[in-house]
N, C-alpha and C positions, 0 to 999 in steps of 0.2 A: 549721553545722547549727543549725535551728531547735528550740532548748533544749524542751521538754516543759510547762515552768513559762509558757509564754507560752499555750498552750490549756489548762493547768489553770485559768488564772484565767478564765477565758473565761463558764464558768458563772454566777461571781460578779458579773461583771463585767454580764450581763445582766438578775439580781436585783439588781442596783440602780438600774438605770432604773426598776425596780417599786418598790423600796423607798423610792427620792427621794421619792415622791408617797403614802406613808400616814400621812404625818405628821398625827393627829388624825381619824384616819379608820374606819371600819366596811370592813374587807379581803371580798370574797365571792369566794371560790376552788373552781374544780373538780377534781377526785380527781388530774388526770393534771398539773394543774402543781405541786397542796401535793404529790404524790411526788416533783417535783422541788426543789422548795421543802423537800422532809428532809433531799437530799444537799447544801445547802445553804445550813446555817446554821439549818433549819428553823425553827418557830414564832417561838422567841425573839428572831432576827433581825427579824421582822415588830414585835415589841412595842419591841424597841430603836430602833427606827426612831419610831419614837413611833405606833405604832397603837391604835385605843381597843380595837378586838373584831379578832377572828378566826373568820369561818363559812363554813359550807358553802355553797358556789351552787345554792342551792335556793329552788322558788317560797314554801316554808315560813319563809323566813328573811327577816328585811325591820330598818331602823335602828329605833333608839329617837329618842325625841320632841328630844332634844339633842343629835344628832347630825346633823349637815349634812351630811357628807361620805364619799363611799361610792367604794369603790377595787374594779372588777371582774377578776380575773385568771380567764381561760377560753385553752382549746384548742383553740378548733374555732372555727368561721362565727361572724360576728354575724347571724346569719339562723335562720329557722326555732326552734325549740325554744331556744336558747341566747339569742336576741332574747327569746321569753316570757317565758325565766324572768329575764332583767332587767327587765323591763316588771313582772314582776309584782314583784317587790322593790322598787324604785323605787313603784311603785303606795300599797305599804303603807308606805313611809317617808316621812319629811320631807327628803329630801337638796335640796341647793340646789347643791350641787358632786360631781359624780361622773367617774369618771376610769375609763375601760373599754381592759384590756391584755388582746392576742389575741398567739396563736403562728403565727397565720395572717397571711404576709406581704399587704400591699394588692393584690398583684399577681393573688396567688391568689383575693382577694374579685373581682378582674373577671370573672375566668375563673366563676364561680360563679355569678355574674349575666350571666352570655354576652355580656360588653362586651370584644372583640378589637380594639379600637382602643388606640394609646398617648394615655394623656392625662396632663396636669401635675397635681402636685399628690394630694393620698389622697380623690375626691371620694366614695368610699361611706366610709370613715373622716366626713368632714365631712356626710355624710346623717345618717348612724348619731348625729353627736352632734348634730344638730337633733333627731333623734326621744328622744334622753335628756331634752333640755331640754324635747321637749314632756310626757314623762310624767312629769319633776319638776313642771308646772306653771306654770311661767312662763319665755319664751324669752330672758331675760336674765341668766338663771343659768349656769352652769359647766361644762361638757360639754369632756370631751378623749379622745380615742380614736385610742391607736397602738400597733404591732406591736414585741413583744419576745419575741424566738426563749427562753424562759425552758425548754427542753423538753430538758436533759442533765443529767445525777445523776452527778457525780465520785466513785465509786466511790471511785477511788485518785487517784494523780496518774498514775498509768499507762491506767487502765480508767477510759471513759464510757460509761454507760450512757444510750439513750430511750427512756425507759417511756412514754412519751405513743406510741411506736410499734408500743408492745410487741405488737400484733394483726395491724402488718404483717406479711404473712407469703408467701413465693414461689411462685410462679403453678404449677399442676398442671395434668395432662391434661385434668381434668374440664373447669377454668376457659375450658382451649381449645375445649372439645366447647360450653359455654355461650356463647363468642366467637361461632363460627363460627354457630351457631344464628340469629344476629342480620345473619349477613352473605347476599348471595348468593352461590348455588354458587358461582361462577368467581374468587371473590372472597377463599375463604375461603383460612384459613390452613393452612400443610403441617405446623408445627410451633409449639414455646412460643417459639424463636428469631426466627420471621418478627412477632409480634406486635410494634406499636406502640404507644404512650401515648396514641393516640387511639380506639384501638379497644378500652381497656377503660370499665370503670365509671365515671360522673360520681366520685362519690365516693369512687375506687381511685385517680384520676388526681389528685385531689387531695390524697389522703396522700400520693402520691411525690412530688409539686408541692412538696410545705407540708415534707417529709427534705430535700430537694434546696435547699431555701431555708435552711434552717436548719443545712445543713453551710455551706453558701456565705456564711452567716452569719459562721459561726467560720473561715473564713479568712478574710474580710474584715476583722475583726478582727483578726487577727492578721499582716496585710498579707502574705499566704502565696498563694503561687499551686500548685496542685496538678497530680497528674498520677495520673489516675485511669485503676484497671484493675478489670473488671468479670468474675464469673464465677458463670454463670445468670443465666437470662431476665431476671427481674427486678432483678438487678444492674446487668445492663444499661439498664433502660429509667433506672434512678437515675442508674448513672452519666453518661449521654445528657443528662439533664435538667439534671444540674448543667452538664454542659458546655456547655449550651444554657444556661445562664440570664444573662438581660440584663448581671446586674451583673455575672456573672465574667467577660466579655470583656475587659473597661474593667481589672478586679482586675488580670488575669494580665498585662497590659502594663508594670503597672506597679510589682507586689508583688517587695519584695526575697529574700523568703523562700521556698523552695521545701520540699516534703512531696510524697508520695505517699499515694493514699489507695487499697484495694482491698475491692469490694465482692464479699461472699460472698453465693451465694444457701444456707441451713440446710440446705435437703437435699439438697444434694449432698455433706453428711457428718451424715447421720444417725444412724454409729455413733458416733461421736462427740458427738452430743446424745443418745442413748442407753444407750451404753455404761457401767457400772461402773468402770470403769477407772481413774478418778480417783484421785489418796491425798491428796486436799484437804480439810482439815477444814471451810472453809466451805461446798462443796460440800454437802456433809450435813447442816452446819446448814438451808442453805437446802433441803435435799430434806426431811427430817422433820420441822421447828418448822411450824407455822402461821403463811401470809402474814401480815401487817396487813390490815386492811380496806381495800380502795378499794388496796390497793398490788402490785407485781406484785417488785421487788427486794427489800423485806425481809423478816425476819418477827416474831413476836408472843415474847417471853422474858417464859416466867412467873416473875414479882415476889413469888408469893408466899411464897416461904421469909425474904423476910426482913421480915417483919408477923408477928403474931399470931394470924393467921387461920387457923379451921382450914379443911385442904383440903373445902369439899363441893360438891355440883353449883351452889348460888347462889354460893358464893364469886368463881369465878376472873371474871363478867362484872362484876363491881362494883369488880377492880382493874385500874388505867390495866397494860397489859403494858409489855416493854423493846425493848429493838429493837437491830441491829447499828452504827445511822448511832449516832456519835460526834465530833462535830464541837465540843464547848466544849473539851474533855482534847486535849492534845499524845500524853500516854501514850499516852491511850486508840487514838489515832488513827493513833500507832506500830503498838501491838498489834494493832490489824484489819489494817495493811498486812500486819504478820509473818504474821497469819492466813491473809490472802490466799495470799500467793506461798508460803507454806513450806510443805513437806509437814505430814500430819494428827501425826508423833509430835513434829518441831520445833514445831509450833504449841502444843500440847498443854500443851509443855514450856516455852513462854515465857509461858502464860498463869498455868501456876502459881506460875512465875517472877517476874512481875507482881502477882499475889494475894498471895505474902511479902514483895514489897517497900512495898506498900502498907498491908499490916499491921505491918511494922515501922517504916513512917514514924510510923503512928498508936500505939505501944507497944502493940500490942494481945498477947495471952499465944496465938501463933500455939505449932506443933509441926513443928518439920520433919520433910520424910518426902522418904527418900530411893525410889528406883528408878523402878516404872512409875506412871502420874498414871491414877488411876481417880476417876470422877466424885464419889463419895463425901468420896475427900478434898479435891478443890475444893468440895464444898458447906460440908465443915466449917471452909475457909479465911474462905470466904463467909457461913455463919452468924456470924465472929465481927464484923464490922459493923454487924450485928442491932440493938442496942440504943445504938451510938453514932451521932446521928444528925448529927456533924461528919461524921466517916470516912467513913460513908455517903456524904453529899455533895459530898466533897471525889474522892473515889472512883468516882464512879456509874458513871462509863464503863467501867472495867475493870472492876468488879462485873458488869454486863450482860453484857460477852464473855464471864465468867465463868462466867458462870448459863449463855448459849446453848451453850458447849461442856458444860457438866454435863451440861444438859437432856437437848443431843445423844448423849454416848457412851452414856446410860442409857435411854436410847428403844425402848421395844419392838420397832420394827420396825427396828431397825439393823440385827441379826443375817440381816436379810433382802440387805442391803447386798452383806455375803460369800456369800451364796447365789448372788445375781445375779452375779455377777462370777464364780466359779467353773463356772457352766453356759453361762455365754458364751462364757469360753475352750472348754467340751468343744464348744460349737456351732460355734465356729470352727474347733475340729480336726476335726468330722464334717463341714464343708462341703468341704474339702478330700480327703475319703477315699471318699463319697457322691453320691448324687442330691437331688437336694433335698427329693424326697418325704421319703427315707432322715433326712434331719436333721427335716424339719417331725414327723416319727413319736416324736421323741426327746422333743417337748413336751408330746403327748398325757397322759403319767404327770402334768404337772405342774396337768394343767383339774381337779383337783376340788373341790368346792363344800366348802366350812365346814358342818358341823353347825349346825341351828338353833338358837339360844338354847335353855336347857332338857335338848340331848339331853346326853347322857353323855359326858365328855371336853371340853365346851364351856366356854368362857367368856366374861365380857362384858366382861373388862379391855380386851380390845383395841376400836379404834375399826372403823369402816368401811375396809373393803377388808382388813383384818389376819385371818391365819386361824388356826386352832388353834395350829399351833407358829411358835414367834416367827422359826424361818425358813425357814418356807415362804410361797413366792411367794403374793401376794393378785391380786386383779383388774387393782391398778394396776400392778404388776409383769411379769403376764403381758404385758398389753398393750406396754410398753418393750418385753419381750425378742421379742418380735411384730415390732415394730419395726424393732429392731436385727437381724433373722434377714432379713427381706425386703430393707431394705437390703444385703446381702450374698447375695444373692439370686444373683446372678450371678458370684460364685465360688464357686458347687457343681458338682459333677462333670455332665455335658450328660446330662436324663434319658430314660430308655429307652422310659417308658410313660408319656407322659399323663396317662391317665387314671386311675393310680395316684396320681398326686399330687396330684388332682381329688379324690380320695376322701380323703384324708386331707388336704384344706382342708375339706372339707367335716364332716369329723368333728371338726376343732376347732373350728369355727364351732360345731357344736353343744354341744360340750363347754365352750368358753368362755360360749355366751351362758346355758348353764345354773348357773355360777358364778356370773357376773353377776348372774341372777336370783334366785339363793339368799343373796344378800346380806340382811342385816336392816338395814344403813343403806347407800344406793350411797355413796360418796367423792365430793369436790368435783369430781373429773376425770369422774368416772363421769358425773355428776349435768350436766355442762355437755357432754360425747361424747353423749349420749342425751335433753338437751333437758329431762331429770325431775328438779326443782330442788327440791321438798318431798314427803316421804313422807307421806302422810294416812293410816295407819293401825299401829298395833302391834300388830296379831292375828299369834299363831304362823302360821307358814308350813305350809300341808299339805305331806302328802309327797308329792304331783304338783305342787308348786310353783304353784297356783293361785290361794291369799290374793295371793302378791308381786305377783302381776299388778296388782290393785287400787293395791296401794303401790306402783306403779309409774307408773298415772295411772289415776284414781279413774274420770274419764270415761267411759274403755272396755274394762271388763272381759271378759275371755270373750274377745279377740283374739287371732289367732295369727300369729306372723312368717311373712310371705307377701310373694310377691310384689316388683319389685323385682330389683335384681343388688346382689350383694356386692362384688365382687373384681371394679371395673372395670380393661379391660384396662392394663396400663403401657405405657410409651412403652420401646420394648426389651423387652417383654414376651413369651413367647410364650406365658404361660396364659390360658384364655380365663374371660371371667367365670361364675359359676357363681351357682347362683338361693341363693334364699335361705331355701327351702323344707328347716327342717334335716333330714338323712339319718340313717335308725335309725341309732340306736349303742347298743351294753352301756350308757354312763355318759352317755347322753341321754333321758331318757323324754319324750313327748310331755308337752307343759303348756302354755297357753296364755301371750301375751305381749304387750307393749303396743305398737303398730304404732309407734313410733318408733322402737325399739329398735333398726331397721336403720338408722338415721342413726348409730351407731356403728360399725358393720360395717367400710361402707366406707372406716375408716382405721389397720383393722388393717395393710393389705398397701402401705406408703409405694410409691412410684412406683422403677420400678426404673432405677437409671441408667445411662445409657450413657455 
């Protein structure tokens, strides 16, 4: 059996073909490989290596005057917008050697530039570096440009993650109704299973191109020949792709090693990525902390308990945050595993476990406490580090888990946590007893809007999407249990009327979009479901919710949700879609709204499966 320890190394092993070459060098990296570049080894790896800088791949970024040598790590094409913004770096530098790493196999650059002939040799790699050389200035300088799969974040040594794919995502009805649109009648498709990889998007076809290379990657590597099982469309078209690609033919001849690999498509268990159900403490760390910037696996651990600072609105942007990746500390790198796999009260219990054992390596004047581990007493483990700034250092990594578990169990909207999970189960026993209208009726009590700043009962401790009491469901919650209801859609009892259950989508469509709107800041989900990314105004909200309008896009006030279908049909579906013109209701009054608003709509009701 093919040991685990031979694709752990696998990541590492492909950051160092990047690393061999920044020796003395200005590094310019984009968001989706320094994420992968955290689970391995991050920053510090890059300066050990002997690099001069580390920046962002931006046209704003460019060497200093003593600097030669410029190292590009990107994820995408050497073409279009990712070409400029080298052009324009190199433009404003003095480089005389540049060395440009893509996660985009060569093969995939033919296909890109509509070249379906086999040819020898990487000849748009060897393009790409004459046009480096032309915009350093002179064609006798240094140009090298080759593909290194650098696109998997070792989590564990059990779990990898591809954030560089994190946007892929499995093909719906719509995508089909958008297919067929483009094909003629006779031609088109019956379902999401008849579809091809040539019949979707340029640029869809080349993220499963550029997965399917970069798994074929890691078995090549690891001289493994695989036996891939696929389930949904898009599973499929990957699993297809790998099986089809050039180099595994030749691999699987002659790889000693065998694996299986199985590709899920997400929703065809969406209670499962919805569900509460969980009893994992990083689970919640990662559902309540704040991503990082530019990252989609980790998040932001506020640092400042242990400075001087006091907490105020300037303070928290002007200190670097912590994060979960621990990769210098052995300890450290134990405890996220035990985090990992253990339930949330062993976890809990090994963290404080670790916080006394690290205070007493240091003599520090710790207080043991026996019984249940509440965040308080981890902070006061972790205040006593404060002022020594050996133990600090010697410690950091477990100090971070440390803080992310405090942070977490004391979180405002934890309490919401058990909310969710307790209404799921009753949703799950009314599906089984009910019509489905009968369950969708059970949610109505939970659509009501938050009090505006100001009114009676209010407050501002909590952030966006959080509502009066710490556990009741907010915007971003209803929407999950939304989720998780329709997925289950088709184990409710077979219903009698129709058009009863037409009426009451239709009443929470109104009810929810009125929540929604009554918000004083939408949530990041909110804010990326509905396309409105900045609020322009902090006027109180009237009571016909017509200021929000504004702060919702300044452009075009005074519009009202019109027009349009909500609830396109599903595949296994038999509701039909329903307009989007909201139906009186008690807890809906008419109020104007900003016409994108229904770009959120339609992802209330997930695809029902068969």
């Amino acid at each position: 059996m093919l040991p685990t320890e031979v694709f752990t190394c696998f990541p590492g092993q492909m950051w160092d073909r990047v690393l061999s070459k920044v020796k003395k060098a200005v590094v310019f990296m984009d968001d989706k490989c320094a994420e992968s570049l955290h689970w391995n080894g991050g920053a510090t790896s890059v300066f050990e290596s002997g690099a001069r800088n580390l920046k962002q791949f931006s046209s704003f970024e460019s060497g200093g005057e003593n600097e030669p040598k410029a190292v590009f790590v990107v994820s995408t094409l050497l073409k279009g917008r990712t070409a400029d913004i080298i052009q324009d770096i190199v433009g404003l530098s003095h480089f005389q050697y540049c060395v440009v790493f893509t996660t985009v196999a060569h093969s995939i650059h033919l296909l890109a530039n509509n070249v379906t002939a086999v040819l020898e040799g990487n000849p748009v790699f060897e393009q790409f570096g004459d046009k480096l050389c032309e915009w350093m200035g002179d064609m006798n300088y240094t140009a090298e440009v080759m593909h290194a799969p650098v696109v998997f974040a070792p989590v564990s040594p059990q779990l990898f993650l591809a954030p560089t794919f994190a946007h892929l995502f499995p093909l719906l009805p719509r995508d089909l109704e958008a297919i067929n649109m483009k094909r003629p009648e006779k031609k088109r498709f019956g379902s999401l299973t008849d579809v091809d990889l040539h019949s979707l998007t340029p640029e869809l076809q080349i993220e499963i191109k550029s997965l399917a290379s970069a798994v074929n990657s890691m078995f090549e590597s690891t001289s493994t020949r695989e036996e891939s099982f696929a389930l949904g469309p898009m599973s499929r078209l990957i699993a297809g792709e790998l099986a089809n690609h050039p180099q595994a033919k030749n691999r699987r001849k002659t790889a000693p090693n065998k694996a299986s690999i199985v590709f899920i498509d997400r929703t065809l268990d969406l209670t499962g990525a919805a569900g509460h159900h969980g009893d994992s403490l990083v689970e919640k760390i990662l559902t309540v902390l704040q991503p990082l910037p530019g990252h989609t696996t980790d998040v932001q651990v506020d640092m400042l308990e242990l400075t001087n600072l006091q907490r105020t609105t300037d303070s928290q942007p002007t200190l670097a945050p912590g994060c979960l990746v621990q990769t210098q500390s052995s300890t450290a790198r134990l405890l996220w595993e035990t985090m990992l796999a253990s339930k949330q009260k062993e976890a809990v219990m090994e963290v404080r476990r670790q916080l006394v054992e690290a205070a007493s390596k240091e003599n520090l004047p710790i207080k043991m406490g026996l019984g249940r581990v509440t965040p308080e007493q981890l902070c006061s483990y972790i205040q006593l580090f404060k002022s020594n700034w050996g133990a600090l250092e010697s410690h950091c990594g477990v100090i971070q888990l440390g803080l992310a578990t405090a942070q977490t169990l004391r979180h405002p909207t934890l309490p919401r946590w058990d909310s969710c999970l307790a209404f799921e189960r009753l949703l799950l026993q009314a599906l089984g007893d009910s019509d489905f209208a009968g369950v969708l009726r059970q949610l109505l009590p939970l659509m009501k809007p938050r009090a505006a700043k100001g009114e009676e009962g209010s407050s501002s401790e909590y952030s966006s999407g959080s509502r009066l009491g710490e556990e009741e469901c907010g915007p971003d919650e209803l929407l999950v249990l939304l989720v998780y209801l329709y997925s289950l859609a088709g184990e409710a009892q077979p219903a009698d009327n129709e058009e009863e259950e037409e009426k009451v989508e239709r009443e929470l469509i109104g009810a929810l979009t009125l929540v929604i709107t009554r918000e004083a800041e939408l949530s990041p989900l909110l804010q990326k479901l509905t396309g409105v990314e900045v609020c322009s105004s902090t006027t109180a909200l009237m009571p016909d919710g017509s200021s929000l309008a504004v702060r919702l896009c300044s452009c075009c006030p005074g519009h009202f949700l019109s027009g349009g279908q909500v609830f396109p049909k599903a595949r296994g579906c038999s509701r039909s879609p329903l307009p989007t013109a909201l139906s009186p209701s008690p807890t809906a009054p008419s109020s104007p709204y900003c016409p994108r608003l229904p770009s959120l709509l339609p992802l209330l009701p997930p695809t029902a499966l068969s």
